[in-house]
C-alpha positions in Angstrom: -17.3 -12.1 -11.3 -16.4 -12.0 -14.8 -18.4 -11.1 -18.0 -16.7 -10.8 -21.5 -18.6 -8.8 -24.3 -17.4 -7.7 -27.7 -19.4 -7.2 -30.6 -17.3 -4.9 -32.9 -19.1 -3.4 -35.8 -17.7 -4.1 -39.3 -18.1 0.2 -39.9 -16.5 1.6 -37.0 -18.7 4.7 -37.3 -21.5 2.6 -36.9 -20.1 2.1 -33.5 -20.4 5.4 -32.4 -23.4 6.1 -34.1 -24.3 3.9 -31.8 -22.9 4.9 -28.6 -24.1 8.3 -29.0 -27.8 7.0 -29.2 -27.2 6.9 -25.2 -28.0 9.0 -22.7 -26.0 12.2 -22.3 -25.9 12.6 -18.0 -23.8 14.3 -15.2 -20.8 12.3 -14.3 -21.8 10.8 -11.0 -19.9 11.3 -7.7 -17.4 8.6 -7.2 -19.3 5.6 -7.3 -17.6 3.3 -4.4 -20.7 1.3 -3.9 -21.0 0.4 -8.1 -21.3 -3.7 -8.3 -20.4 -3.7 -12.0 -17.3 -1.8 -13.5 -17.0 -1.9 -17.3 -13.2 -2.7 -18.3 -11.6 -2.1 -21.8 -8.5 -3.4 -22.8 -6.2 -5.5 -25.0 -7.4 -8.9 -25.8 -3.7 -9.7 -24.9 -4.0 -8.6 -21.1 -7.5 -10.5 -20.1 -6.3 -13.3 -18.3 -3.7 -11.3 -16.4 -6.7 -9.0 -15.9 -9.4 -12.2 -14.7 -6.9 -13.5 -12.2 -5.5 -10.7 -10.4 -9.5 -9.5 -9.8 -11.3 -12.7 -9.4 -11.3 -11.8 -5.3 -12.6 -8.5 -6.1 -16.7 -8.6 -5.4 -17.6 -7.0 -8.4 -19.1 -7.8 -11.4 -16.2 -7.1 -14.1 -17.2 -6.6 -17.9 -15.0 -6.7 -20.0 -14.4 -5.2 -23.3 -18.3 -4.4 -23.9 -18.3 -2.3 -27.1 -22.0 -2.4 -27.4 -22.7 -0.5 -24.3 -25.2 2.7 -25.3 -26.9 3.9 -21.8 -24.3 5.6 -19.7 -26.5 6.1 -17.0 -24.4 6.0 -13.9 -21.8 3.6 -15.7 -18.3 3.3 -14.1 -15.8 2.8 -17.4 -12.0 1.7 -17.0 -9.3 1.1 -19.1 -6.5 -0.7 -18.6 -3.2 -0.1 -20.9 -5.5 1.8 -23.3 -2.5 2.9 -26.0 -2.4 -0.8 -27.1 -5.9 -0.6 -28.0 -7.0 0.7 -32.0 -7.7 4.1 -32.4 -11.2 3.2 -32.7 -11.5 1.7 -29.8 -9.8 4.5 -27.5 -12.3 6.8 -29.3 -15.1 4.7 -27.7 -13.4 5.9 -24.5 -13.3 9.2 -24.9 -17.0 9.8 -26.7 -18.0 8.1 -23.5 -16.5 10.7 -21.6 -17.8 13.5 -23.4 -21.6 11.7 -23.2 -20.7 11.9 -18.8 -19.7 8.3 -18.2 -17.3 7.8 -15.5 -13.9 7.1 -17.1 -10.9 6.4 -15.9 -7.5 4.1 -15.3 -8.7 0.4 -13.6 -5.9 1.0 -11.2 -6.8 4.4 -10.0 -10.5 3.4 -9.8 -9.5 0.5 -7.5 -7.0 2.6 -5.5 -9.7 5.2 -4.4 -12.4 2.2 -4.3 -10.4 -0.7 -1.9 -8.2 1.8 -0.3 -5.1 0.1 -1.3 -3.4 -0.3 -4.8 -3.7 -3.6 -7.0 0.3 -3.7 -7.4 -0.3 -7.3 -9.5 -1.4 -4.7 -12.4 1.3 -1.7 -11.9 2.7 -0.2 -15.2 5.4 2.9 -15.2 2.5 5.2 -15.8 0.9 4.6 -12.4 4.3 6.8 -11.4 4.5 9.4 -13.7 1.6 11.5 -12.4 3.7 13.8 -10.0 0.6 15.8 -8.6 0.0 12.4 -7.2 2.6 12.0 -5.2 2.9 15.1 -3.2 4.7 13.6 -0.7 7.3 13.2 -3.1 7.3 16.9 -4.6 6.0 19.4 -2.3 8.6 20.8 0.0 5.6 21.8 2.3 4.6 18.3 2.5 7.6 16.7 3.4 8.7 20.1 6.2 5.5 19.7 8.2 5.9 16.1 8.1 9.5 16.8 9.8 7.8 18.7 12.3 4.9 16.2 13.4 8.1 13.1 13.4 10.1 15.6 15.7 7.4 16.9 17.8 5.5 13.1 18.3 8.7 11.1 18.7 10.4 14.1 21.6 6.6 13.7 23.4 6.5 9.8 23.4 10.3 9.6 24.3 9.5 11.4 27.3 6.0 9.8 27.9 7.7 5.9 27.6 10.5 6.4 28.9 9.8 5.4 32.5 7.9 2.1 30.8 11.2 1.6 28.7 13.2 1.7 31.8 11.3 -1.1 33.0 11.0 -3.4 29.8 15.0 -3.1 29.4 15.7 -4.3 33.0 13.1 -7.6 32.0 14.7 -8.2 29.2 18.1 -8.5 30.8 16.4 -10.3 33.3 14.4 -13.2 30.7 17.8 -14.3 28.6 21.2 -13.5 28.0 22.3 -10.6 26.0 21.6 -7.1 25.2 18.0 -5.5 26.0 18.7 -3.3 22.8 19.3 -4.9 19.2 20.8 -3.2 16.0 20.0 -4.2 12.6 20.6 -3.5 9.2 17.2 -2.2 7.2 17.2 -0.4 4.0 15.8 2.9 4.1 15.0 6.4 2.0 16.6 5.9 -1.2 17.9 2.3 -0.3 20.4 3.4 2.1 21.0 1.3 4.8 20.6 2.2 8.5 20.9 0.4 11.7 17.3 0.5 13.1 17.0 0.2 17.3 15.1 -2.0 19.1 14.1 -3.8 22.1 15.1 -7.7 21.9 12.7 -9.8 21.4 14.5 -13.5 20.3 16.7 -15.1 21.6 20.8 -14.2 20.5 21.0 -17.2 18.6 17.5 -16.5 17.0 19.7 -16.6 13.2 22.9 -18.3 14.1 22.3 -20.3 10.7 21.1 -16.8 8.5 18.9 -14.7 8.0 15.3 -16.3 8.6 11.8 -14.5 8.0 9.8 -13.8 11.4 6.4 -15.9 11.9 3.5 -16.0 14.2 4.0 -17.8 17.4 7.6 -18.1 16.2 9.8 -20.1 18.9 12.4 -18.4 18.8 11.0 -15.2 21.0 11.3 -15.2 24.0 8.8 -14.8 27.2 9.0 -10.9 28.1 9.4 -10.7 23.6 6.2 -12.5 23.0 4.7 -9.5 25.2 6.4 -6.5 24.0 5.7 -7.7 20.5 2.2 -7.8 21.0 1.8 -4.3 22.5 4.7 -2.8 20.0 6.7 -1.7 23.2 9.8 -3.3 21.3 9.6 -0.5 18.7 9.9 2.5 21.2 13.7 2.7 20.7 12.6 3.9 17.0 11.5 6.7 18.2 15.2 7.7 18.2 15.9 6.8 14.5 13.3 9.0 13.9 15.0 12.0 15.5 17.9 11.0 13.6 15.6 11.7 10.8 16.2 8.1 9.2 12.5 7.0 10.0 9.5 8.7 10.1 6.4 8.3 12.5 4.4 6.7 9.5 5.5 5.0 6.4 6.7 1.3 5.4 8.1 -0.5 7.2 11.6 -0.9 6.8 13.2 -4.3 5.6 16.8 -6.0 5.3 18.5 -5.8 2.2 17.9 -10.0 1.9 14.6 -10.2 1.8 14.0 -6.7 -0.5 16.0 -8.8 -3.2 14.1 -11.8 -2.7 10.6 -9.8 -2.4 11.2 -7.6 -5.5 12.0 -10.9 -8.1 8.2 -11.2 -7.1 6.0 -8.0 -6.4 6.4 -5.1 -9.3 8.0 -1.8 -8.3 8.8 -3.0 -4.8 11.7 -0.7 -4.0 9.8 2.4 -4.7 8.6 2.2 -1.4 11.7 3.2 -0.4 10.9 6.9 -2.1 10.0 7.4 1.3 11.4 7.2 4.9 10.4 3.9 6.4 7.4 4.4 9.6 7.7 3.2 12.8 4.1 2.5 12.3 2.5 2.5 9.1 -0.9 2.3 6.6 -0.3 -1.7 6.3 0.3 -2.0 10.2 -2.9 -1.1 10.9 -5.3 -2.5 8.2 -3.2 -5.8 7.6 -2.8 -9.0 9.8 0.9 -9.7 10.8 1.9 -12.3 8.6 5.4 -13.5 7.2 4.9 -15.4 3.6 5.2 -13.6 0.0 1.4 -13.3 -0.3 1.3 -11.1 3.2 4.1 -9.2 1.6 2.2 -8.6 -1.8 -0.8 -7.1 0.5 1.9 -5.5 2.5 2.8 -3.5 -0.8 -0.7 -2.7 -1.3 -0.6 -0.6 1.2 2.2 1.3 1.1 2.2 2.2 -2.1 -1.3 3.4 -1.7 0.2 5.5 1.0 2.8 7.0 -0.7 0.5 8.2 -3.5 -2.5 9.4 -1.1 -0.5 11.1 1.2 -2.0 13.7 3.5 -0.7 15.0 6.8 -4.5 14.1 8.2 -4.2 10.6 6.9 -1.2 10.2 9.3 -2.3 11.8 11.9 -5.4 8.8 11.3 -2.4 6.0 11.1 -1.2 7.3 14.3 -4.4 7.0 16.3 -5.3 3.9 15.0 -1.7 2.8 16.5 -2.5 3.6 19.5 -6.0 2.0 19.7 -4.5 -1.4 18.8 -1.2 -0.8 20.7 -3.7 0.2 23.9 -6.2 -3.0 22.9 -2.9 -5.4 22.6 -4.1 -5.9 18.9 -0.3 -5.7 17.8 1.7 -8.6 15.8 
């Protein structure tokens, strides 16, 4: 829902003689529930801004320079140092008069709970506080301990279940029970991730091939341990090695990252972190294989990275185990 506004005065003062005529109040708590979000921003950027929020239910008003009451108003900008002087001035006396002011990306991060990647900029980055994951050698040690401490316990709790699942899988098709593969990880380095086998051998005899839903090429006891996410277990030793993590991205092949990134803005920063054996997408996205699922994919993690809390894992991890226990899984 769209509405474009601009009435610019001839006198710029008259403008703000304007503005300040409005009602001075306290900034409001984070207003989540707000219907209409004001958005100011270069006459240049508004059809890149209309189509990458057009599924958003809110009412979006754009570039409304004759807004006075600031009652409860939720203001964003959105690459504000292409705007006049004049104009970012609008922006800031309505921050001194108590509207609520801020970057259109960070607004929708905290509001939707995942980041609009289709309007990333370099600046979204530059915010270190942001990203203590990234920075706070507290962060990342007690994250260490939680990986090495969860992934020992569920070794030990699955193992007698893994025993079983490798014996069916020998048992369902020829080959291995365990399969090796390539994925890019922490800083783009490659690692071989471990899993159970779920396709057949000859599931890319002709190259590398995206997985589907309902894809033919798993097999019967595969179908199964995809669905409960038994064929991840093995993980649980890559992240002993310390080249996954409990929670984080998931971790893709080279192949695809090159293919994915021509598409989807800062994609290989997700690799700032160590890829999850379960992850903030997992659990609030369907499983899904085409470059729109991986755009929403990147939502997520990116919002993960930045928002990162040792209780927000701990969340991911139960959630896991609710869908894993309620066969919700892929």
């Amino acid at each position: 829902m769209f509405q474009y506004k601009f009435n610019e005065a001839e006198d710029g003062s008259l403008l703000f003689e304007q503005l300040k005529k409005g009602r001075s109040v306290k900034a409001p708590k984070y207003a989540y529930c707000s219907d209409t979000v004001y958005v100011y921003c270069p006459e240049s950027k508004l059809n890149l801004l209309k189509n990458s929020l057009k599924e958003y239910n809110v009412n979006f008003i754009f570039n409304d320079y004759s807004l006075v009451n600031l009652d409860k108003k939720i203001i964003t900008h959105f690459d504000n140092s292409m705007l006049s002087e004049e104009k970012r001035s609008f922006l800031v006396t309505a921050t001194e008069l108590g509207a609520w002011v801020e970057p259109l990306v960070s607004y929708l991060d905290k509001r939707m709970g995942y980041t609009e990647v289709t309007l990333l900029q370099s600046s979204y980055f530059l915010h270190q506080k942001a990203f203590s994951i990234l920075n706070n050698k507290r962060t990342q040690v007690s994250k260490r301990i939680i990986d090495l401490l969860l992934a020992t316990f569920l070794i030990l709790l699955f193992s007698p279940i893994a025993l079983v699942v490798y014996i069916l899988i020998r048992l369902d098709s020829p080959g291995p029970a365990i399969y090796k593969q390539k994925r890019v990880g922490q800083y783009n380095e490659e690692f071989k991730i471990i899993k159970f086998r779920s396709m057949r051998i000859d599931a890319e005899h002709d190259g590398a091939k995206w997985a589907k839903e309902n894809d033919d090429r798993v097999t019967k006891i595969g179908h199964f341990i995809r669905k409960t996410r038994i064929d991840e277990i093995p993980q649980l030793i890559n992240v002993i090695r310390g080249e996954m993590s409990m929670v984080g991205p998931r971790p893709e092949r080279e192949v695809f990252i090159e293919q994915l990134e021509e598409s989807i803005p800062y994609y290989r920063f997700r690799h700032a972190v160590k890829p999850g054996v379960t992850g903030l997408a997992q659990i609030r996205y369907p499983y899904g294989a085409s470059l729109n699922d991986a755009i929403w994919k990147h939502k997520y993690d990116i919002h993960y990275i930045k928002h990162h809390s040792t209780l927000h894992d701990l969340k991911i991890i139960f959630k896991t185990i609710k869908v894993v226990i309620l066969g919700m899984g892929r």
